[in-house]
C-alpha positions as CSV (number, residue, x, y, z in Angstrom):
1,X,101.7,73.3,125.5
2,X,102.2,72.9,122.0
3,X,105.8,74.2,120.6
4,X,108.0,73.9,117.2
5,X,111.5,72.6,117.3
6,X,114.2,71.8,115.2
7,X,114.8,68.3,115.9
8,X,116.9,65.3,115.1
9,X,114.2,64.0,113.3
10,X,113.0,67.2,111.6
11,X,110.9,69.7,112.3
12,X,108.1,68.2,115.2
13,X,105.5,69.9,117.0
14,X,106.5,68.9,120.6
15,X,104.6,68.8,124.1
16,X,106.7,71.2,125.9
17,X,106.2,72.8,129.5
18,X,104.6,76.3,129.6
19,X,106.5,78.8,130.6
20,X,105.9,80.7,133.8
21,X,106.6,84.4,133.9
22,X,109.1,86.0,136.4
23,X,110.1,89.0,137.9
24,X,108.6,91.7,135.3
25,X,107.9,89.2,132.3
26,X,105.0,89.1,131.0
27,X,102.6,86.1,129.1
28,X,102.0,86.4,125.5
29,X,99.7,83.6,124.3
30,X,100.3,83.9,120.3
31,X,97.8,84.7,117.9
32,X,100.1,84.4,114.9
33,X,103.2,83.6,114.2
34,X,105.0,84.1,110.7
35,X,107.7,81.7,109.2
36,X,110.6,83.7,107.9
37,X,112.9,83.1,105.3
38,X,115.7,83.1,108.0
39,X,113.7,80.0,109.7
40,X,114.4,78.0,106.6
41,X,117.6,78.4,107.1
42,X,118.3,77.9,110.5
43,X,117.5,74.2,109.3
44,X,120.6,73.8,108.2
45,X,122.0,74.4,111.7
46,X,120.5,70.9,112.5
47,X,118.7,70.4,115.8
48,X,118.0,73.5,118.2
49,X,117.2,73.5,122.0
50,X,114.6,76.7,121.1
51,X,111.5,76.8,120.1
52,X,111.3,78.6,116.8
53,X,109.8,81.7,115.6
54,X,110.2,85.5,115.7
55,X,107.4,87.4,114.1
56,X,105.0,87.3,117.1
57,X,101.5,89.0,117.9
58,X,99.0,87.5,120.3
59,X,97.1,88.6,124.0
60,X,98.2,89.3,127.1
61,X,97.0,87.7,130.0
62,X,94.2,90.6,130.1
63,X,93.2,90.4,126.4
64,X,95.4,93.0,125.3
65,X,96.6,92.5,121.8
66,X,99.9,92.7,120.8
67,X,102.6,92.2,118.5
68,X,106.2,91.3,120.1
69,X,109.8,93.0,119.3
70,X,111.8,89.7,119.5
71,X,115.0,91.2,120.7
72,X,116.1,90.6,124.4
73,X,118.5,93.5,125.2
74,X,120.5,94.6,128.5
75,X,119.3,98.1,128.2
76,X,122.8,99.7,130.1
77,X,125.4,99.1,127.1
78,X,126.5,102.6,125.5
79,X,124.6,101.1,122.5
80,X,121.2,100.7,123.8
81,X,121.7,104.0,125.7
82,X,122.0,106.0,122.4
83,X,119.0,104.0,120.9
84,X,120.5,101.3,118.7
85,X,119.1,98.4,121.3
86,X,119.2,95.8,118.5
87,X,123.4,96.4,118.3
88,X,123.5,95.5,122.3
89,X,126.6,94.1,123.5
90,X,124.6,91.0,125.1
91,X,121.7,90.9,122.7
92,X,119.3,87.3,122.3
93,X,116.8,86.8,119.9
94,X,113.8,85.2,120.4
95,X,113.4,82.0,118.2
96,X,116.9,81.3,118.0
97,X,118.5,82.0,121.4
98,X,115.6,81.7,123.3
99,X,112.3,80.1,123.1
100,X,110.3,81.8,120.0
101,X,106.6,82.2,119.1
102,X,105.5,78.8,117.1
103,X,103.9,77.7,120.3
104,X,100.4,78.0,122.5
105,X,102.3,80.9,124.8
106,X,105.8,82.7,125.5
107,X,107.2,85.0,127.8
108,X,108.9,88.3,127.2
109,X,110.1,91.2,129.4
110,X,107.8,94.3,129.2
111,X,110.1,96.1,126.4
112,X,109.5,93.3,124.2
113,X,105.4,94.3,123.6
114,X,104.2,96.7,120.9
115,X,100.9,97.8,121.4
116,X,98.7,97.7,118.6
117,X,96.8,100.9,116.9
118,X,93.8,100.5,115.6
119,X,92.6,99.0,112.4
120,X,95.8,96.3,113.1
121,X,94.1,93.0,113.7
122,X,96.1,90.8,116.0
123,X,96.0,88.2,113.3
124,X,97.9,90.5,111.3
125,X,100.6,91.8,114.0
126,X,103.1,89.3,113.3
127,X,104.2,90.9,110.4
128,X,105.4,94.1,112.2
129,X,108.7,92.2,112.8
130,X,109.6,91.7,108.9
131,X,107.6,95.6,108.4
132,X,109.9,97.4,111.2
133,X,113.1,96.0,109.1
134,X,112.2,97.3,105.9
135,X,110.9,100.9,108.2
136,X,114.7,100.5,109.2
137,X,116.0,100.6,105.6
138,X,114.8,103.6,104.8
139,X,115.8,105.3,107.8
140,X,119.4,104.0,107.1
141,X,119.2,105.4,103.6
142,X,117.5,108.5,105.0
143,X,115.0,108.5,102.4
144,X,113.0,111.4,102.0
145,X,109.3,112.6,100.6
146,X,109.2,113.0,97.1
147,X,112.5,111.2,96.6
148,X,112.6,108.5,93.5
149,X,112.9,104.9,95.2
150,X,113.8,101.4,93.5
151,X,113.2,98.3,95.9
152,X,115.2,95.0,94.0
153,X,113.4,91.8,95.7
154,X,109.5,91.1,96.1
155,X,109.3,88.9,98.7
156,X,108.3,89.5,102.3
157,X,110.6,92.6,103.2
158,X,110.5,94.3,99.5
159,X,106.8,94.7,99.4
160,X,107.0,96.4,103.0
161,X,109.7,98.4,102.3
162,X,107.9,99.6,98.6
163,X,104.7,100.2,101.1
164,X,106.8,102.3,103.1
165,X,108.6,104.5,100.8
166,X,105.1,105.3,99.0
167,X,103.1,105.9,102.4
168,X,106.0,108.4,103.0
169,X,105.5,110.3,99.6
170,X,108.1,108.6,97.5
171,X,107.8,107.7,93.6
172,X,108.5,103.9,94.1
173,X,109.9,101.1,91.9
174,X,110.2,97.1,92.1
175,X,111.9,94.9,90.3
176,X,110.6,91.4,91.1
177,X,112.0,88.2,89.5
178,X,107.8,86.3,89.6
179,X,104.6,88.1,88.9
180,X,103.1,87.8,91.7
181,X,105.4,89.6,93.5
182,X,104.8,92.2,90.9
183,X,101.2,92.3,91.7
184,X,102.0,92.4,95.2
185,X,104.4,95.3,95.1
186,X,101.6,97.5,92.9
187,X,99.0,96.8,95.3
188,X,101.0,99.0,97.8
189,X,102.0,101.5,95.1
190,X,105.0,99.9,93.5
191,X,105.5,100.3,89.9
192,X,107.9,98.4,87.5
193,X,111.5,99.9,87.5
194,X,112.3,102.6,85.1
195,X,115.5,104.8,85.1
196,X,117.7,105.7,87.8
197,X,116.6,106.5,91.6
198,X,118.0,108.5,94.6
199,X,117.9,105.6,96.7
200,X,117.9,101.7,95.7
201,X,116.6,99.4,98.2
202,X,118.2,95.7,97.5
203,X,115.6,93.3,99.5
204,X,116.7,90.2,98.2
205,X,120.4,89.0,99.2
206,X,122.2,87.9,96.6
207,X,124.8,89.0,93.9
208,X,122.1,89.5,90.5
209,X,120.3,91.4,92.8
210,X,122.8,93.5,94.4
211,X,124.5,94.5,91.0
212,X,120.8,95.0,89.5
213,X,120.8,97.7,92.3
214,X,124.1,99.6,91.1
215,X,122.6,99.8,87.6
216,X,119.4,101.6,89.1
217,X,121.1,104.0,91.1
218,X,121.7,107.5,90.1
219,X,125.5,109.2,90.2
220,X,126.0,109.9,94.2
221,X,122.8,107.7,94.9
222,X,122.5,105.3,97.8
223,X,122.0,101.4,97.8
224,X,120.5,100.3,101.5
225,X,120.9,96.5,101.9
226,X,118.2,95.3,103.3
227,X,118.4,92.0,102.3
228,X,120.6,88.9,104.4
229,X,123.8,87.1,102.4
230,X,123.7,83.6,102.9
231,X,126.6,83.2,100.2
232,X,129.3,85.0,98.7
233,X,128.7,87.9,96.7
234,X,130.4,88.4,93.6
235,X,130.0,92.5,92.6
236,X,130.5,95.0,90.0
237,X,132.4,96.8,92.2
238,X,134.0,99.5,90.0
239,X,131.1,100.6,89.1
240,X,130.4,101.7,92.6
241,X,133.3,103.8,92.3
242,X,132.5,104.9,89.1
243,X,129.0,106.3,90.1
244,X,130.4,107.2,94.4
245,X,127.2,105.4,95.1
246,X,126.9,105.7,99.3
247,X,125.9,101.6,100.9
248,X,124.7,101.5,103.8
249,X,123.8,98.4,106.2
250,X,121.0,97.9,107.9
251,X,120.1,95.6,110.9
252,X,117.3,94.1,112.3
253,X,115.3,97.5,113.9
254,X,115.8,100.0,116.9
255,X,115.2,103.3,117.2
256,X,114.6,106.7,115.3
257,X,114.3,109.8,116.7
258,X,113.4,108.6,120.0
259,X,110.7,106.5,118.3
260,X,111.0,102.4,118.2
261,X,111.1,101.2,114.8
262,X,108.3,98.4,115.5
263,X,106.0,101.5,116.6
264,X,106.6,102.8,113.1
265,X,106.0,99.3,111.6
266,X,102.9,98.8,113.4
267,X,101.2,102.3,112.6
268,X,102.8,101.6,109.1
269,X,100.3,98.1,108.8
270,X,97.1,99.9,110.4
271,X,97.7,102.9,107.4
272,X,98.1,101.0,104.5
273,X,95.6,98.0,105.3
274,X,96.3,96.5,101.6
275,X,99.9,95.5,102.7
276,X,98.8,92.5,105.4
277,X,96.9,91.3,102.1
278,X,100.0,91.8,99.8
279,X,102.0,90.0,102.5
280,X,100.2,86.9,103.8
281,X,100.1,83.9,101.6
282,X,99.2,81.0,103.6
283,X,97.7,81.1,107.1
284,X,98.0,77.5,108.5
């Protein structure tokens, strides 16, 4: 089968063996698989002994489609036990520790499928990966209905996370640095930023960004940072002080309320069916 590495010549598609399910593993043959910005950077790694790619939908062996939660976890450590499976003691993800989606077929154990609702087209699915982690960031920030929301970043994970705030009842913002991100944002019920917010959502990692999110939170409001560091960040800090703004982290995806985050993600996509649109540039 056909699979995408990280070689020492560069990114190659290679002939690589199929993989053979065991014990309870099941065969996903992919359908779709997104490139994230964090695949861009795992280039600079240099060469990788994984296939890569971890936003994943495709069939089953009987036809079924699905999208796939790309987190291997034990499933016994006190922090999948309480629900917070993607901060497992022994956690792998696919496409970086283990063989990812950018090839014909994969296997993963059962907990690793999402089933699909309907109105989600398979071709679509991959993007409940990137959706569940801006799902996450509001959970994190324990956004509410009717709430006042800024989102700082228009790429991939801003737009979700501006889809989810409005589906859930919010007054959203974005601040975008190109206009089609703009476009994309208001498609999904963004607006352009004006005022101060309860909650700021910083979706694009870096230190303009972050310090634009200070300057749009209220007194006592929250800044959930949604977006990954690659560098240094150099902050108005005092004024974090200054204002007792709350930050708050958030990882990858798990659960909520006894619900999986990717659940959320995937229902979010089949409600709002402009945001695969706003989402999906290229399809290759």
């Amino acid at each position: 089968m056909r699979g995408v590495r990280n070689t020492g010549d560069g990114i190659r598609v290679l002939d690589l063996p199929a993989p053979e399910p065991t014990g309870d593993q099941v065969r996903v043959r992919v359908a779709a698989a997104g490139i994230c910005g964090s695949d861009l950077h795992l280039l600079s790694w240099g060469p990788m002994p994984t296939t890569l790619g971890h936003e994943i939908a495709g069939h089953l062996d009987d036809g079924t489609p699905v999208a796939i939660e790309p987190v291997h976890r034990c499933g016994t450590c006190e922090s999948c036990l309480r629900g917070d499976t993607h901060l497992c003691r022994t956690a792998q993800t696919i496409g970086i520790g283990l063989d990812g989606g950018m090839a014909d077929e994969l296997v993963v154990p059962p907990e690793c499928v999402v089933s699909l609702p309907d109105g989600l087209a398979v071709g679509d699915a991959s993007l409940v990966e990137p959706v569940a982690c801006a799902v996450r960031s509001l959970h994190r920030a324990r956004v509410e209905s009717g709430q006042r929301v800024a989102v700082v970043g228009g790429g991939t994970l801003g737009i979700a996370a501006v889809a989810a705030a409005t589906h859930l009842g919010c007054e959203v913002g974005i601040a975008a640095r190109h206009p089609h991100q703009v476009a994309a944002a208001e498609a999904v019920g963004g607006r352009p930023v004006e005022g101060h917010y309860d909650v700021v959502i910083e979706a694009a990692g870096t230190s303009s960004a972050f310090n634009q999110a200070i300057e749009l939170a209220r007194v006592r409001g929250t800044i959930a940072l949604l977006g990954t560091y690659w560098e240094e960040l150099t902050l108005a800090a005092t004024a974090i002080g200054l204002k007792e703004l709350d930050v708050v982290g958030c990882l990858a995806y798990g659960h909520q309320h006894g619900t999986r985050e990717v659940d959320d993600a995937a229902a979010l996509l089949s409600a709002v069916p402009e945001l695969a649109p706003a989402l999906i540039t290229h399809r290759f």
